[in-house]
Structure formats: structure tokens, C-alpha cells
C-alpha positions as CSV (number, residue, x, y, z in Angstrom):
1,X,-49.4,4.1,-4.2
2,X,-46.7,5.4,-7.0
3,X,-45.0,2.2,-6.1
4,X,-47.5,0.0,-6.8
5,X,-48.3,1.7,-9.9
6,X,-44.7,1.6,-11.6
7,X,-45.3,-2.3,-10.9
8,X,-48.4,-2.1,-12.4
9,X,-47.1,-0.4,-15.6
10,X,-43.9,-2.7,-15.9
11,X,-45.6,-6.4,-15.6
12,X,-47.8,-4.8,-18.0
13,X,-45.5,-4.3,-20.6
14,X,-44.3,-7.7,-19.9
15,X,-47.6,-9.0,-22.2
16,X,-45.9,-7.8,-24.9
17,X,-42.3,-10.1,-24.6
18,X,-41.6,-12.6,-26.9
19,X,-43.2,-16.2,-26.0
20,X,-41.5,-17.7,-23.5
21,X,-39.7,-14.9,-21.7
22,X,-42.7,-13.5,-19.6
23,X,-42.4,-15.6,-16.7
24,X,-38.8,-14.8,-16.7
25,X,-38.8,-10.9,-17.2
26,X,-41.4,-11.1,-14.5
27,X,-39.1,-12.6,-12.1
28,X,-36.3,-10.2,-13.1
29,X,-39.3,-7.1,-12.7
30,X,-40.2,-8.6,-9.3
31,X,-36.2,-8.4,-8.0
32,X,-35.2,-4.9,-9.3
33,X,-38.8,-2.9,-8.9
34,X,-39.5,-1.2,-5.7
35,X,-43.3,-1.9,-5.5
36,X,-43.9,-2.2,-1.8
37,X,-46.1,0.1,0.2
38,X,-44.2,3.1,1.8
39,X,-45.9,3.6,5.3
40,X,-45.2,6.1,8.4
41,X,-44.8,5.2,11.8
42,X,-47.4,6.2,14.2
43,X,-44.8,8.6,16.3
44,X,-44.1,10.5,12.8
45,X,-47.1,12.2,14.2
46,X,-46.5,12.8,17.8
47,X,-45.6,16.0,19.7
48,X,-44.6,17.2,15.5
49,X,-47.7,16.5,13.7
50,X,-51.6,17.0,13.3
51,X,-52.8,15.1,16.6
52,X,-56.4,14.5,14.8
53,X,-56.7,11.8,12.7
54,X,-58.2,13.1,9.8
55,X,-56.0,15.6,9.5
56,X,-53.2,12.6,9.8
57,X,-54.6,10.8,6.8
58,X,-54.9,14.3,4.8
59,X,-51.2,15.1,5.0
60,X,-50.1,11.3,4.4
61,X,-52.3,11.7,1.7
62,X,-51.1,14.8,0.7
63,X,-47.6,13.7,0.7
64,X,-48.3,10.3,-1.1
65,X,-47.6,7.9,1.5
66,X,-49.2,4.6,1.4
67,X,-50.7,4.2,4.8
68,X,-49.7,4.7,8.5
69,X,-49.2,2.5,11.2
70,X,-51.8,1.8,14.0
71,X,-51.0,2.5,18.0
72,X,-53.5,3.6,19.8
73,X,-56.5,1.5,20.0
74,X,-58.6,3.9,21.5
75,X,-58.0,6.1,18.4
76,X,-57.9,3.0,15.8
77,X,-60.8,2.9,14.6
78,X,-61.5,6.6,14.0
79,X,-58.1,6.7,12.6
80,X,-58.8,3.5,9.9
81,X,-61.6,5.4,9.0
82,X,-60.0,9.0,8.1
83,X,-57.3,6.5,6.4
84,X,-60.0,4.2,4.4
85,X,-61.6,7.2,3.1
86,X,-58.3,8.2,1.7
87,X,-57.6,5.0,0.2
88,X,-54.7,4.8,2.9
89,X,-53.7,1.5,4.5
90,X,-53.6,1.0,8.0
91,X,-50.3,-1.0,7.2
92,X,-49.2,-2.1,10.5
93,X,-50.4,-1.9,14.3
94,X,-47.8,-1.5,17.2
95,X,-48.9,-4.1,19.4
96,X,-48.2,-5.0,23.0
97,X,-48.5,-8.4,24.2
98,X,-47.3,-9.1,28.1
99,X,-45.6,-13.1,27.8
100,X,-45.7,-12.8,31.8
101,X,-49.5,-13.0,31.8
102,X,-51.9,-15.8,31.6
103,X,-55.1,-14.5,31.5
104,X,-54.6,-11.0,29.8
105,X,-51.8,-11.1,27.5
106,X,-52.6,-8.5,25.2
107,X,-55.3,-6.2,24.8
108,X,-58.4,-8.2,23.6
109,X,-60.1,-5.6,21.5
110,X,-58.2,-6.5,18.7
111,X,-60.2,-9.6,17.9
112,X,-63.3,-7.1,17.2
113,X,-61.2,-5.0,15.0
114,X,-59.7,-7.7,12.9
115,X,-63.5,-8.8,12.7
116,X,-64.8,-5.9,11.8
117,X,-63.0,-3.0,10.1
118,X,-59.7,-4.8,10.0
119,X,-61.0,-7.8,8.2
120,X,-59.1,-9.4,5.2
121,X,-56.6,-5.8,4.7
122,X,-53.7,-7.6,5.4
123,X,-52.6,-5.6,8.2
124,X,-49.9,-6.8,10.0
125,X,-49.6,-6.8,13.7
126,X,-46.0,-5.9,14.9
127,X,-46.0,-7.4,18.4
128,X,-43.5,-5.8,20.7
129,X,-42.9,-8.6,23.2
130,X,-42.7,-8.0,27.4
131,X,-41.1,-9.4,30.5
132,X,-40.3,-8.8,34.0
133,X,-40.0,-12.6,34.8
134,X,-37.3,-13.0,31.6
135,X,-34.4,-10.8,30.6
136,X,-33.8,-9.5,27.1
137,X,-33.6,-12.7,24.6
138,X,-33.4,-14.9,27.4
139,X,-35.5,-18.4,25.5
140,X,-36.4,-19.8,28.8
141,X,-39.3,-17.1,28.4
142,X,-40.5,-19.1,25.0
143,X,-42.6,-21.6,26.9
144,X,-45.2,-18.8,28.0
145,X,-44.8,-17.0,24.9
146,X,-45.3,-19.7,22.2
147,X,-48.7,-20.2,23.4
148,X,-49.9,-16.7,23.9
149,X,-48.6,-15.7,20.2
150,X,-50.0,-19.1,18.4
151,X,-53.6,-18.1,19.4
152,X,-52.8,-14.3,17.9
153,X,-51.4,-15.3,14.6
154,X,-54.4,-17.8,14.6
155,X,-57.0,-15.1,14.9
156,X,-55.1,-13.1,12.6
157,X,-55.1,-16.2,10.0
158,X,-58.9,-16.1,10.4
159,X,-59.3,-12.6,9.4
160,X,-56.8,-12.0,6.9
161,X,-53.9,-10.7,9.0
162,X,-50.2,-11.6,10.0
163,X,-48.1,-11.1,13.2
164,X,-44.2,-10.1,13.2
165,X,-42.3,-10.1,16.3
166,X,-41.0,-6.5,16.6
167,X,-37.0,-6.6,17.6
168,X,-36.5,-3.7,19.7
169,X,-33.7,-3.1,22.0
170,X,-34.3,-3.8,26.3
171,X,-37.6,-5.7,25.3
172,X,-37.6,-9.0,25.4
173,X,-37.9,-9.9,22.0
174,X,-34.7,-7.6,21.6
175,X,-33.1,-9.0,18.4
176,X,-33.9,-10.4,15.2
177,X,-32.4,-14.2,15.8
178,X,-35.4,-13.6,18.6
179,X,-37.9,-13.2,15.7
180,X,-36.7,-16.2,13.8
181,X,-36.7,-19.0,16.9
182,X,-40.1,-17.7,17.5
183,X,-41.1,-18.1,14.3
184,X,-39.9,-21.3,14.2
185,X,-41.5,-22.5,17.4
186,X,-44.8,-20.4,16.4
187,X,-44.5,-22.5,12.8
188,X,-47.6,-20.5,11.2
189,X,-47.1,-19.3,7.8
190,X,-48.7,-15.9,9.1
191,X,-46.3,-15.5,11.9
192,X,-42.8,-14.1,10.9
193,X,-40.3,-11.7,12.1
194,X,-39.4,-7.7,11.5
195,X,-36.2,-6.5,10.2
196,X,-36.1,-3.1,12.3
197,X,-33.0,-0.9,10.9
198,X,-32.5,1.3,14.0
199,X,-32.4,-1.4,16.4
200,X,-30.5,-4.1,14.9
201,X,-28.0,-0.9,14.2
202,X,-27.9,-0.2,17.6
203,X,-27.2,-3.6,18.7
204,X,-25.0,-5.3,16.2
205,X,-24.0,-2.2,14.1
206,X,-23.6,-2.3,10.2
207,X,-22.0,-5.6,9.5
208,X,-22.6,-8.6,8.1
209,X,-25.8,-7.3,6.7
210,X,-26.1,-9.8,3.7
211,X,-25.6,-12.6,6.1
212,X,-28.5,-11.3,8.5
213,X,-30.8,-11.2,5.7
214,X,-30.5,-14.5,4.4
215,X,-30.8,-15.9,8.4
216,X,-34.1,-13.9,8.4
217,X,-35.5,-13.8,4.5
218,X,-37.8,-17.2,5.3
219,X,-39.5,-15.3,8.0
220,X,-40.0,-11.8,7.2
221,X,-42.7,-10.0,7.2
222,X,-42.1,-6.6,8.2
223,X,-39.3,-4.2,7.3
224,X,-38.5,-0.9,8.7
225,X,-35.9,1.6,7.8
226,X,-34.9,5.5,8.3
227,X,-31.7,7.7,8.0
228,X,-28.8,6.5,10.1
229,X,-25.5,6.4,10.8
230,X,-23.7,3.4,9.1
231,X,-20.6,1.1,9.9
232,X,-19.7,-0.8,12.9
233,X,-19.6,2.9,14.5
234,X,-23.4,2.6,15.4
235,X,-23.8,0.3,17.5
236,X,-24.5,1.3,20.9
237,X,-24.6,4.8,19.0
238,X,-27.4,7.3,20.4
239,X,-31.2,7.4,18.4
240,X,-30.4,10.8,17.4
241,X,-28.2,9.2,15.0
242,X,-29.7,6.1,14.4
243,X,-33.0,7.8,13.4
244,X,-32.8,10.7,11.2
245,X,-34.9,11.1,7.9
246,X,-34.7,9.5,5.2
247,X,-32.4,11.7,3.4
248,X,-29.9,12.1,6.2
249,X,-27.6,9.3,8.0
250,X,-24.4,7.8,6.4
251,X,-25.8,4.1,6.1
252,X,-26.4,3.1,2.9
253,X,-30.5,2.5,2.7
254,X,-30.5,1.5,-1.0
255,X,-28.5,-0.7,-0.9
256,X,-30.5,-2.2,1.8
257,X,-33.5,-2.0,-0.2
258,X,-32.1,-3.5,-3.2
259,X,-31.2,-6.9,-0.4
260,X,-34.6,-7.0,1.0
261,X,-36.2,-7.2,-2.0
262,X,-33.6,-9.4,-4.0
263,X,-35.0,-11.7,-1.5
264,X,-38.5,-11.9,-2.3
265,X,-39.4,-9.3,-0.1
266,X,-42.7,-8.0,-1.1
267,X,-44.4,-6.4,2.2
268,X,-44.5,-2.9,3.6
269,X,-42.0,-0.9,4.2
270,X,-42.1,1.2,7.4
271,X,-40.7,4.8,7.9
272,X,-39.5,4.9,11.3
273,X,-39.5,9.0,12.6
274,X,-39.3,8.8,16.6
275,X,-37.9,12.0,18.2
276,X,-37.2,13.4,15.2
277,X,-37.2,17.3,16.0
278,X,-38.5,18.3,13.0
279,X,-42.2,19.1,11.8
280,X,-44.0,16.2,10.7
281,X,-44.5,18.1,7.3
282,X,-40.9,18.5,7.2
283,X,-39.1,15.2,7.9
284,X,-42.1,13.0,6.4
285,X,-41.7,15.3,3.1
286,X,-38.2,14.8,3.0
287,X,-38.4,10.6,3.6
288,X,-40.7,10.2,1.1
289,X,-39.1,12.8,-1.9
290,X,-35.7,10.3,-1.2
291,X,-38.2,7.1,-1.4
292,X,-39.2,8.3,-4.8
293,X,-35.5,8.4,-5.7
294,X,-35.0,5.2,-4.6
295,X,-38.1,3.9,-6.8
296,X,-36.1,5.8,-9.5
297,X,-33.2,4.2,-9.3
298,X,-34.8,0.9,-9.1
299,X,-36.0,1.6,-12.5
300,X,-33.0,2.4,-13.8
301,X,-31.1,-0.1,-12.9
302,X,-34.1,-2.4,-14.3
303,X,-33.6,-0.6,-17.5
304,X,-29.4,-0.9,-17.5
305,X,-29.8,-4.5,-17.1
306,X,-32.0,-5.5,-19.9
């Protein structure tokens, strides 16, 4: 929420500018002003955390993040509660959708919770994609998946919600070129793809990162990041060391902000914590003190410019 506020406070000042520079100091703001919500992943919590959702949504709360991401739909609605009371955002739900299956291709309570408690927060529904029939980024599977995830992003239209396809490695939607045909095919302006740091580190390693971001910009809608090792070195390198916290990791993360959002870039920004062996208190503490030095530098670079 600090985020949002240092936005707040700098288009503000932009009422003052001379006539006929507002429109473009904003534009300059927009680029070099970290204002997207900071969220924690869901497994932040597990086997490390507070397993009850209120006291989830006290320690996010607590610690100032911005909301958490939704898994479990069991717990979902007890957990948007605890989060809503907070004025937390449940920013994103991990979300499982079998392309293999024709009658049941995801789990249909999510068209009561979009409905209902979900409706018109802009949650985003990261959609891990499945296959037995269809190996790993194999497009032959895009004939039974088109269909299946142009009726989702069409419900989510309705009630104020988007769908990403989740890239992550041995699923089939393994990689973000994966994301981008499908979004092409899909060809909803609520339907994008994720940018998700530890996997395309795993599989491509840290190259050519400027050149990914511009094939995905147009379609992005979900960004994730964490400490990790940098340089052609991590691919194929282990998720001890392509997930650490924030504050650890050789790969240069703002650097990688200052890309995403030089693009336009203005969604949530996901903390992903799985198997970290650390407390929850700890590792989410430590993420988010580095997030507010990344906000810092933002500003300051804002300011050097002018």
C-alpha cells in the first residue's frame, strides 16, 4: 500500500507543473515510480507460517504487504475475508485447469466466487495449465485448450477479473512463448501471460532478458519475482537457488523491475517463497524491507533525472 501511496503523492505534485508539461511528467512518473502492489505467494505460508487465515492476513498486514495470493478454494473465502477486513487484496488465485478434460476442466466454484466476494477486485487468475495427453509446450494441445480458457477469461470479463497463463517448468504451459501463443489464440483483452522469474531462470537462464520482455510486454499480466541466482549459470540450476528471498540471489531484481515497468507494466507483483527454510516472519520481513529499497531507488532515480 506504500507503493501506491508514493504514486499518489508524486502525480499529485504533478498539478503544480507548468502548463503543458503534466501529461508529460506523468508519463515520465509512470516509467520510473514503483507503484504496483507487492503481494505473497500462497506457499510463503506453508509448513513456515500461521496456517489460519486470519492470522495470515495480520502478519501480511503487519509487515505491509499488499495482499496474498489465493490457493485453496476450500479456504478462499474465509481467507478473502480475514484479507478484506485488512484492506488486503486477494491479488492473484493459483488456479488449476485440466486441458485433457471436457466436461470438468477446472474447478467450477470459481464462477460463485467471482460472483460473489470476488466481484469487480480485479483479481487475477494465474492458471497453471495440465496434460497427460500433451507433453510440455507441445501446441498440438491448443485445440482443447483454446476453448476451455476462452469461457474462463469470459467469466472473468463479466465480473471484473483477468486470467494469465502461469509458465512453470514440466507443466504444459511450461514457458512464456506458451503464454503469448495462447494469448494470441485466446485474443481477449483479459487474457495475458505471466512473467515467472524462477521458472524462466530455470529454463532459459539469465539472458536475453530485454528481448523476452519486449516478446511478452503486449500480454502481460502477471509478474513474479524472488532472490535468485543470476547469469546463464541458472538454468537447469536447483530451486534452492532459484528461490531465495528477496534480499539474497546474485540476479539483479532491480534491474528487472526497472524493464517491467519501463514497459507499461502496472499489475501486481508477486513474491514467490516456495521451500524457503526460513520462518514466514523471517524471509517475508526480509523481501519486503528490500522491496522498500527498491521503491527508494525508484524515487531517486525519478529525482536524478529531472
Amino acid at each position: 500500500m506504500r507503493s501506491r501511496t508514493a504514486f499518489l503523492l508524486l502525480v499529485g505534485s504533478l498539478a503544480f507543473a507548468p502548463p503543458g508539461t503534466a501529461l508529460s511528467s506523468l508519463s515520465r512518473a509512470q516509467d520510473t515510480v514503483l507503484s504496483n502492489q507487492f503481494y505473497a505467494f500462497n506457499n510463503s505460508m506453508r509448513g513456515s507460517g500461521p496456517s489460519d487465515p486470519a492470522k495470515q492476513a495480520a502478519l501480511l498486514a503487519e509487515l505491509g504487504f499488499d495482499g496474498f495470493e489465493g490457493y485453496d478454494l476450500d479456504k478462499l473465502p474465509r481467507l478473502a475475508e480475514e484479507l478484506h477486513k485488512r484492506k488486503l487484496e486477494v491479488s492473484t488465485i493459483y488456479f488449476k485447469v485440466d486441458i485433457d478434460s471436457k466436461t470438468n476442466p477446472y474447478d467450477k466454484r470459481i464462477a460463485k466466487y467471482l460472483e460473489t466476494f470476488l466481484k469487480d477486485t480485479g483479481v487475477i487468475l494465474t492458471v497453471h495449465l495440465h496434460s497427460k495427453r500433451f507433453s510440455s509446450s507441445d501446441p498440438a494441445g491448443d485445440e482443447h485448450a483454446v476453448p476451455i480458457l476462452t469461457r474462463l477469461s469470459d467469466l472473468a470479463h463479466t465480473n471484473g477479473a483477468k486470467v494469465a497463463v502461469y509458465n512453470h517448468v514440466g507443466f504444459w504451459a511450461e514457458n512464456i512463448d506458451d503464454g503469448i501463443r495462447l494469448a494470441k489464440k485466446v485474443n481477449r483483452r483479459n487474457f495475458g501471460a505471466a512473467f515467472n522469474l524462477c521458472h524462466w531462470l530455470s529454463l532459459e537462464g539469465d539472458v536475453n532478458l530485454t528481448k523476452r520482455l519486449d516478446e511478452i510486454a503486449p500480454y502481460l499480466l502477471s509478474v513474479t519475482l524472488c532472490g535468485a541466482k543470476g547469469g546463464a549459470g541458472a538454468k537447469g540450476a536447483g530451486w534452492n537457488e532459484l528461490i531465495q528471498p528477496l534480499d539474497k540471489g546474485s540476479f539483479d531484481n532491480l534491474t528487472f523491475l526497472r524493464e517491467v515497468v519501463k514497459r507499461g507494466y502496472r499489475g501486481p507483483i508477486g513474491l514467490q517463497c516456495y521451500n524457503i527454510p526460513l520462518s514466514a516472519q523471517e524471509h517475508l520481513a526480509r523481501s519486503i524491507r528490500t522491496w522498500r529499497t527498491f521503491e527508494q531507488k525508484f524515487v531517486e532515480k525519478n529525482q536524478d533525472d529531472r
